[in-house]
VODO-882935 format. One record per residue (C-alpha): x, y, z; residue number from 1. Coordinates in nm, 4 decimals. Example, Ala and Ser with C-alpha at 12.3 -4.5 7.8 and 13.67 -1.06 7.14 Angstrom:
! VODO-882935
ATOM        X        Y        Z pos
ATOM   1.2300  -0.4500   0.7800   1
ATOM   1.3670  -0.1060   0.7140   2
This chain:
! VODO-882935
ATOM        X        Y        Z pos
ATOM  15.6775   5.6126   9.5363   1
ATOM  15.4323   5.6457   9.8356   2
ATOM  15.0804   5.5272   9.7866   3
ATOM  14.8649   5.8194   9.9170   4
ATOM  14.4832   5.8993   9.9627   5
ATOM  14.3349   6.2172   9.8626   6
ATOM  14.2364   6.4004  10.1999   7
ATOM  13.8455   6.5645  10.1795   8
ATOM  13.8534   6.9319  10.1779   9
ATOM  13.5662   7.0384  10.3102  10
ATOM  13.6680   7.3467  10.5050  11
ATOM  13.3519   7.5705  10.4334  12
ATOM  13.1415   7.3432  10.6382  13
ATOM  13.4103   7.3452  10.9226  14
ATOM  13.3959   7.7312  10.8961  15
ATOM  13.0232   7.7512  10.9001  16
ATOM  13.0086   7.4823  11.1539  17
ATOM  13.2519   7.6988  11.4263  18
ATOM  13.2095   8.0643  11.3145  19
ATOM  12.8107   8.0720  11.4308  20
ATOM  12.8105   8.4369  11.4593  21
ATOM  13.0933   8.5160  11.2121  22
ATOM  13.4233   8.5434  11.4709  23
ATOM  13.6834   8.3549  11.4460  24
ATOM  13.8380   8.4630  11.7952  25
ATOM  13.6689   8.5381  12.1176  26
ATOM  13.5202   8.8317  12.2272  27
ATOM  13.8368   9.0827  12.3518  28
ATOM  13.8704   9.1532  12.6919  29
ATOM  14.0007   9.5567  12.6311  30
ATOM  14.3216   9.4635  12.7879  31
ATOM  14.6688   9.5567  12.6259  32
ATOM  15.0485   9.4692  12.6417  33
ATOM  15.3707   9.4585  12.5173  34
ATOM  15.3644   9.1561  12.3818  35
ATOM  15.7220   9.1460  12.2146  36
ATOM  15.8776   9.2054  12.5764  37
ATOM  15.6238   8.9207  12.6880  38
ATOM  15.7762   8.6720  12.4341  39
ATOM  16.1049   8.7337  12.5550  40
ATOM  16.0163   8.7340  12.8796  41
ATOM  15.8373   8.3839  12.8104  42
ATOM  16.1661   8.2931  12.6103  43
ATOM  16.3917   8.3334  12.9032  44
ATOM  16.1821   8.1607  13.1439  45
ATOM  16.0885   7.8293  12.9142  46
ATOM  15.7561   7.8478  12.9617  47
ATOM  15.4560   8.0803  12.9476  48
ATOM  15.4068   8.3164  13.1299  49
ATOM  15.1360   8.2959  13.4071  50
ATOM  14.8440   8.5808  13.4950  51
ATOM  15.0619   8.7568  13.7334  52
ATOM  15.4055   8.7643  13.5253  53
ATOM  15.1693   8.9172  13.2346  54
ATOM  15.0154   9.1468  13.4477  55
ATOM  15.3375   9.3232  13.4704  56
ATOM  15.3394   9.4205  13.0845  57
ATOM  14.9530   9.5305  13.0825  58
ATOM  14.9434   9.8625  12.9083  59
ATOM  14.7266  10.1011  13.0537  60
């Protein structure tokens, strides 16, 4: 049997440390797309996608 440590839990001070105003994301920029045809885009290619290969699934 493996000897093993307890690890701390302290995760409301990590919260409360990062989530200063309450958000857990950034603010959004209003911009929309289809992101299920950007995954498989991004699937295809191997790789993400960059700004202008997004661009082309930007809902407006």
């Amino acid at each position: 049997m493996l000897a093993m440590t307890e690890k701390s839990t302290e995760y409301e001070y990590d919260i409360a440390y990062y989530a200063t105003d309450s958000r857990l994301t950034g603010e959004p920029d209003g911009k929309r797309y289809e992101w299920r045809k950007m995954i498989e885009r991004s699937k295809e290619l191997g790789r993400p996608l960059t700004e202008e290969e997004a661009e082309e699934f930007r809902v407006e």
